[in-house]
N, C-alpha and C positions, 0 to 999 in steps of 0.2 A: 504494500500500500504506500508506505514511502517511497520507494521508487519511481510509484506513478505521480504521484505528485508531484517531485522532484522534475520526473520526464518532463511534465506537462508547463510547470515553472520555465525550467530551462530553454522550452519551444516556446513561451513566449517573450524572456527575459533575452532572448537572441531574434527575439525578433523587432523587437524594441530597439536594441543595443549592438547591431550587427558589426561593429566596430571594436567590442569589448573583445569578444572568443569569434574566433575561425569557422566553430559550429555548434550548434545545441549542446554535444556531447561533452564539449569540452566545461560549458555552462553546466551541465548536469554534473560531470566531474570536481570543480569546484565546489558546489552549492553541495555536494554530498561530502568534500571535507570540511568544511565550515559545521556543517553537522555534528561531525565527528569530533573535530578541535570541541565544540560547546560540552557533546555530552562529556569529552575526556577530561575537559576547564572544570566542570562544575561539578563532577561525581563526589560525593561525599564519601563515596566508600574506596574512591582510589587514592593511596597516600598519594603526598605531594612532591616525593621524591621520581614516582611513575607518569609522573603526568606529563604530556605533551610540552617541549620549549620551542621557541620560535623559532630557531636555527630548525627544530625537526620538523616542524609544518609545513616552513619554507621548502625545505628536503622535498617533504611528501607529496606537497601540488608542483614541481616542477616534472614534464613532460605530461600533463593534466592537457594542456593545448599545445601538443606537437608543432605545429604551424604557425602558433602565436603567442610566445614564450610571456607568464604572468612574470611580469617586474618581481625583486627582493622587497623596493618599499611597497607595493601595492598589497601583498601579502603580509607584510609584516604589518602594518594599519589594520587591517582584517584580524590578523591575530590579535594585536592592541583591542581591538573594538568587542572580541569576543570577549577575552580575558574578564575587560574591562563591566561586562555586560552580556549576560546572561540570557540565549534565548529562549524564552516561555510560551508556555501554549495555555492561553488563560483561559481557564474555565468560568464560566458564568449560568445560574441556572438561566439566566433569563436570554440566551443565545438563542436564534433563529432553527428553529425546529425544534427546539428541545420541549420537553411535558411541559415546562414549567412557564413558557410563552404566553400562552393564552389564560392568566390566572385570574379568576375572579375576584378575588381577595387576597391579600395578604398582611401578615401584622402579627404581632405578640401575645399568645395566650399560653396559660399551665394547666397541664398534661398533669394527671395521677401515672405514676412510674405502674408498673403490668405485675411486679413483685412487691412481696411485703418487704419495708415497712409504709409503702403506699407513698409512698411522698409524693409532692407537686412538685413539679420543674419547669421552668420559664421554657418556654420553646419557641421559634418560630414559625409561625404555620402557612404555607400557602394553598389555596381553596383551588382546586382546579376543575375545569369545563368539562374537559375531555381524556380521560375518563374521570369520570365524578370522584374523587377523592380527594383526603387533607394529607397532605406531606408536612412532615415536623423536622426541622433543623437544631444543631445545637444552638446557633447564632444565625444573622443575616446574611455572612459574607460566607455561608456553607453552601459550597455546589450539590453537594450529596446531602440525599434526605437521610435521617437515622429510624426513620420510619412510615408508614402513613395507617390513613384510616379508611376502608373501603365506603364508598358511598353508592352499592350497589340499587341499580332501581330508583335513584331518588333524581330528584330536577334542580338544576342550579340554576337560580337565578342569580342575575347582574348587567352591571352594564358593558357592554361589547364591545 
């Protein structure tokens, strides 16, 4: 699935930028060690004696475009930029297709816990359309629900 992504980037990023790389491939090529550099930059579980330096990245994208050799500073910037900056895949419940798109409600109410000793917990709920259910978050800025509540059979009203 990254791949195609990648593919389909790199077929428009050279097509934009026909000037940059020689050929999509070579745009796919790079854009997949930039990849690489970030997850190897930011891994928490790789010491820091293993981790990628810029002399080795430099190494590793050269012959990436046969035909149209990437510069030392053009790569090294790139490296600086990764290092420097971390790329994210930001999750949000409220992203375009997701359940949580079309919510009728949402906002702050407490949940009796499902185990004794019964307690309430602040949770945050959003009311959904489709399919009829309340999903409960720990807090607002949680992508993942840590549960919901079926609203099988019932009609949600609201406004649209």
């Amino acid at each position: 699935m990254v791949d195609r992504v990648l593919d389909a980037f790199a077929n428009a990023f050279f097509k934009q930028n026909p000037d940059e790389f020689s050929s999509p491939t070579a745009a796919h090529g790079l854009s997949f060690s930039v990849i690489m550099l970030n997850t190897d930059a930011h891994s928490r579980s790789l010491k820091a004696s293993k981790k990628m330096t810029k002399p080795q990245f430099i190494k590793n994208c050269s012959g990436i475009d046969y035909q149209k050799e990437f510069t030392k500073d053009m790569l090294g910037k790139i490296f600086d930029d990764i290092i420097g900056q971390e790329i994210l895949h930001q999750v949000d419940k409220h992203d375009d297709g997701n359940l949580f798109a079309d919510s009728v409600k949402e906002g702050w109410m407490k949940k009796q816990g499902a185990k004794a000793p019964y307690t309430w917990k602040k949770r945050y709920f959003i009311l959904s359309r489709s399919p009829p259910q309340m999903y409960y978050f720990e807090d607002e800025k949680s992508a993942d629900p840590i549960g919901y509540i079926p609203l099988d059979n019932d009609i949600i009203v609201g406004k649209r």
